[in-house]
Structures are given as C-alpha cells and as structure tokens.
C-alpha positions in Angstrom: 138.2 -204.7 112.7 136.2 -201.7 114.5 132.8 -202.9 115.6 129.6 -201.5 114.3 129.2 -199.9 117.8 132.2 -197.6 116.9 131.3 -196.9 113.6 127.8 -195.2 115.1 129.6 -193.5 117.2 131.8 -192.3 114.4 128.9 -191.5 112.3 126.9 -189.9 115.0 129.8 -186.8 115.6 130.5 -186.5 112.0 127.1 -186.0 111.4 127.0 -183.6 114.9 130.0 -181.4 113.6 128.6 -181.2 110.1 125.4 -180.0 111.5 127.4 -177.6 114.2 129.7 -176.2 111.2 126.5 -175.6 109.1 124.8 -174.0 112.0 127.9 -171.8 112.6 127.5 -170.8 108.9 124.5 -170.0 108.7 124.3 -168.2 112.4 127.6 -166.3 110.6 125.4 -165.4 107.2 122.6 -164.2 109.5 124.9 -162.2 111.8 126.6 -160.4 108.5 123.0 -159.8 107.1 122.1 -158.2 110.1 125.8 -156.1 110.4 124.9 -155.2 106.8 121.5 -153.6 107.6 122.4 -152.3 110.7 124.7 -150.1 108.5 122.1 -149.7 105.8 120.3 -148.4 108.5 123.0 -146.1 110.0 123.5 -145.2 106.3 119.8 -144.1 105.6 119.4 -142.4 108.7 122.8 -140.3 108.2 121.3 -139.7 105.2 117.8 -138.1 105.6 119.2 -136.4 108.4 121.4 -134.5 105.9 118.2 -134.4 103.3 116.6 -132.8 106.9 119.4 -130.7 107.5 119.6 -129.3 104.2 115.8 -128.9 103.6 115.7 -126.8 106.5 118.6 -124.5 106.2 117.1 -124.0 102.6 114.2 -123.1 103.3 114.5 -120.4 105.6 116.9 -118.8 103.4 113.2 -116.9 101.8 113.6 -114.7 99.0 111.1 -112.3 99.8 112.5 -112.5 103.6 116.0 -111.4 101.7 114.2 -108.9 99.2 112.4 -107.4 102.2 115.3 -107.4 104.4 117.8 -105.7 101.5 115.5 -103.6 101.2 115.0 -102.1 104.6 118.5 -102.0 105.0 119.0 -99.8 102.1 116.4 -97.3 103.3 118.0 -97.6 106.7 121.7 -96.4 105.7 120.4 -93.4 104.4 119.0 -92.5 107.2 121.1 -94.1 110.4 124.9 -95.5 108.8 125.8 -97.4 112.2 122.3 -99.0 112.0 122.7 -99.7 108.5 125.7 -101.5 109.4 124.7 -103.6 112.1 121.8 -104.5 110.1 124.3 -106.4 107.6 126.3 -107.5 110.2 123.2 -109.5 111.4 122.0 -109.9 107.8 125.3 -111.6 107.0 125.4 -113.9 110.2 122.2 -115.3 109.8 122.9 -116.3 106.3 126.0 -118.0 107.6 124.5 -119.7 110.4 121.8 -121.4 108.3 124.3 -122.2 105.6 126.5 -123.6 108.7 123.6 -125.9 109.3 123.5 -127.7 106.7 126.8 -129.6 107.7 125.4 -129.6 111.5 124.6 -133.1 112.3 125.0 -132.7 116.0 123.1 -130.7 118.2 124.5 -127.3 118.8 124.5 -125.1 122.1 121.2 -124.1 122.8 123.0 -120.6 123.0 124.5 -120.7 119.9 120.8 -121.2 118.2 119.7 -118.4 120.3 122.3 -116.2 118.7 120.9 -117.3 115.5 117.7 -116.6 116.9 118.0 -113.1 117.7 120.0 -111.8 114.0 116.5 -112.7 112.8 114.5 -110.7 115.7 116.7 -108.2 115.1 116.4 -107.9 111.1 112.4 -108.3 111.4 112.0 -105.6 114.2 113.6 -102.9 111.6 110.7 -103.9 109.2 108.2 -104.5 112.3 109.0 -101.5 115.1 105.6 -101.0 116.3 104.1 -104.1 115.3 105.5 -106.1 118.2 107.7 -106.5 121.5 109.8 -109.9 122.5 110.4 -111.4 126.1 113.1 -113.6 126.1 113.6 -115.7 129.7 115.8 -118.4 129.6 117.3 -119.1 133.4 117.9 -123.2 131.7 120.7 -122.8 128.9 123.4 -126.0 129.5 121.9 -127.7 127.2 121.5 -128.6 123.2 119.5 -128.9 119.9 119.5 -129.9 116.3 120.6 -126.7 114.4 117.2 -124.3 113.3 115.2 -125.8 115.5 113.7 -123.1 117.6 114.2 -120.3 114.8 111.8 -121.5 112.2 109.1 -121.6 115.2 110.0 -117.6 116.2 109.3 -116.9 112.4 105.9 -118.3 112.3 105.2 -116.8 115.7 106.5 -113.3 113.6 104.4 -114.1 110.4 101.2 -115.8 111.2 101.2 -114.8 115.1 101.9 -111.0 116.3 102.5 -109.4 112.6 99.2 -110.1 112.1 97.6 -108.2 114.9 98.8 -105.1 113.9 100.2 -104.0 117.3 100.6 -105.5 120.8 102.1 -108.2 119.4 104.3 -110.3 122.1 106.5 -113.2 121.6 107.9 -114.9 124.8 110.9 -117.5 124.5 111.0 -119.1 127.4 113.3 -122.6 129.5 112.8 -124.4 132.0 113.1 -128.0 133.2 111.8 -131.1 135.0 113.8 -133.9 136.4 113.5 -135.7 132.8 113.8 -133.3 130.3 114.7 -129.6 129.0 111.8 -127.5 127.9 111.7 -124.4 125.6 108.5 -122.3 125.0 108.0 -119.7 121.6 104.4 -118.4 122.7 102.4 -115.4 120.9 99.2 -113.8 121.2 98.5 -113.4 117.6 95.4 -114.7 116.2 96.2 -118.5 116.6 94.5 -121.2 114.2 92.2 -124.0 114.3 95.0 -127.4 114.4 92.2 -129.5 112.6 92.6 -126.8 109.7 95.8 -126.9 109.0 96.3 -128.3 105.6 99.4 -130.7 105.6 100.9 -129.8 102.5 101.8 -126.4 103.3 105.1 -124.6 103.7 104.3 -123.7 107.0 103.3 -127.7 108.2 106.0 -129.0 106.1 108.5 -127.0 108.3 106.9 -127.8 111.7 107.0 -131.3 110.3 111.0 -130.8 109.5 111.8 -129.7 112.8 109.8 -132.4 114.7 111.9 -135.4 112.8 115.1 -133.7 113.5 114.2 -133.2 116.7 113.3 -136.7 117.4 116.2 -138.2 115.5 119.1 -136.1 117.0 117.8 -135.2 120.4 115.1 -137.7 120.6 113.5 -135.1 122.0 109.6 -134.0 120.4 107.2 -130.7 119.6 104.0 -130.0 120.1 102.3 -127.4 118.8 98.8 -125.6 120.5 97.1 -123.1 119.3 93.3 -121.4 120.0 91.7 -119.4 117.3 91.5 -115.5 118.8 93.8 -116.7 122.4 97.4 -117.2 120.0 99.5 -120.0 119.5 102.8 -121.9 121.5 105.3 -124.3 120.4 106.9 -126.6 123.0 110.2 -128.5 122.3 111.0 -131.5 124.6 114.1 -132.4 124.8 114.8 -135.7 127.5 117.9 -135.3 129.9 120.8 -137.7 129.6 120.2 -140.4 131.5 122.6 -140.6 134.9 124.7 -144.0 135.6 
C-alpha cells in the first residue's frame, strides 16, 4: 500500500501539469489571438494604403486639368504638329503613370516620380508660358518615395502659388541630405496663405493630408508644409535613411 506521503506527491504534479497544460493553452490562445491581429493589422494597413493609393491617383486625374489640357493641345497642333505631339506624348504618360500608381505599394525611384513630375510641368507650361519659370536642383537622387508624392505638391505650387501672380512666378524643386534622412523642397513665391486658415475639408488639405499618411506609412518619412501670406509657400518631405548594421 503507497503511503499518504506518495499520494501528495502524486497529487501535487498532477495538479502542477494540469495547471502547466492549462497555462500552455491558454499562453497558445493568446499567442494565436495576437498572430490573428497582427494580420488584421497587416491586412487593414495593406488596405488603406490601397484606399490611399487609389484616392490619390484619382484625384489628380482632374477633369478640368484634362479639358484644359485637350484643349490646348488642340489649339497647339494647328499651329506647331511636332509640339502637338509631344504634348500627347506627355499627356498620355502622365495619365499612365498615375493610373500605374494605383497598384504602387512600394516606394518608387525618386527619378521615376520626377519623370512624372516634369509630363505635368511640361503640359501646364503650354497653358502658362509667361506666367512662370521652374528651377529644378537635385545633386541627392538614390533614393525613394511612395508614388505621387511630390507631384500633387508641384500642382498646388502651379495653382494656388506662381499662377496666381500673374508673372514672375518661380518654382524651385530642390535635394539634399543630412546624415539621417533625404530631403526634398517644392518652394514658390506666389502669394502663400495663412496655415491657421486653411479649412480642413478642402480638396486641396485633403490631398496634403493624403500624401502625408502615405508618406508616413511607406517611407516613414513626414511633410511639412510653411507658408507666409505675401513671402510664398514650401513643402518639405522627410524621408529617414536606412538605418546601417
């Protein structure tokens, strides 16, 4: 017969490895939860970055920008073929490069947006000839950006910046960089705005707004926009260096 010492002991380890086996369950519950949000998370994040990516390609797809643009070009092959042409050679790449966008969820070569860029300098410049000139120095260029990111900042520079002076307008796009990060500068001298004014529900904040969260998610990089009424306005993307083992 087993003595009542042995039977503790016997009852003291079942009740250990019941407790360790319910412990192990529930630690294995917890750690499945937490997989299973972790790709919730992954999930909803994929997601509005497409919502993001779409949004944004959309929305710089204007129709009176197309209108205005069709327009000018039609005028223009009547007068100059060859710049007729290029004008829907440029017309037609931009369109492609901010449907392309849409399925960008990477960051692309910052030379590749500057391509982008530069259709849509080129298409405004035939409606705008005198209005304004644009400086483009960019020594830093090994290095990249969500898709439309610096684009929709050269069109408000173009529509509420140097348009509306009337002439001597200048936009400057410019690179450099710091030990930590990549920096990229749209500047004008247009008429600039009051910050505390801006109302946040309008096309123009809702944009800045777009590129600042796709910014931040795929580059985890930032924007800050500053602007003086009367001085002009400049928008400064962030964008920090991979870090070095």
């Amino acid at each position: 017969m087993i003595s009542a010492p042995v039977w503790i002991i016997f009852i003291i380890c079942g009740t250990v490895l019941l407790g360790a086996d319910i412990l192990l369950t529930v630690m294995l519950i917890k750690q499945r939860g937490r997989a299973k949000r972790q790709r919730d998370d992954i999930e909803e994040k994929d997601t509005r970055i497409e919502e993001l990516q779409t949004s944004i390609a959309l929305s710089q797809i204007k129709p009176h920008f197309l209108y205005n643009s069709l327009n000018t070009i039609y005028v223009l092959c009547g007068k100059d073929l060859n710049k007729g042409r290029q004008a829907i050679s440029d017309l037609s790449d931009y369109l492609r490069s901010n449907i392309g966008s849409i399925d960008s969820r990477l960051p692309i070569p910052f030379e590749e947006e500057m391509e982008h860029v530069k259709k849509y300098l080129a298409l405004e410049k035939l409606r705008f000839p005198e209005e304004f000139t644009v400086s483009i120095v960019t020594p830093v260029t090994d290095f990249s950006l969500p898709a439309l990111t610096i684009q929709p900042l050269v069109e408000n520079a173009v529509r509420h910046g140097v348009v509306q002076r009337g002439e001597g307008g200048i936009i400057l796009i410019s690179t450099r960089e710091t030990d930590t990060h990549y920096i990229v500068s749209i500047s004008d001298n247009g008429p600039g705005f009051d910050p505390e004014g801006v109302i946040s529900d309008s096309a123009e904040h809702i944009g800045i707004r777009n590129v600042r969260e796709r910014l931040e998610r795929l580059s985890g990089g930032e924007l800050e926009i500053r602007s003086t009424t009367g001085y002009g306005t400049e928008a400064v993307i962030r964008i920090p260096k991979p870090a070095i083992d």
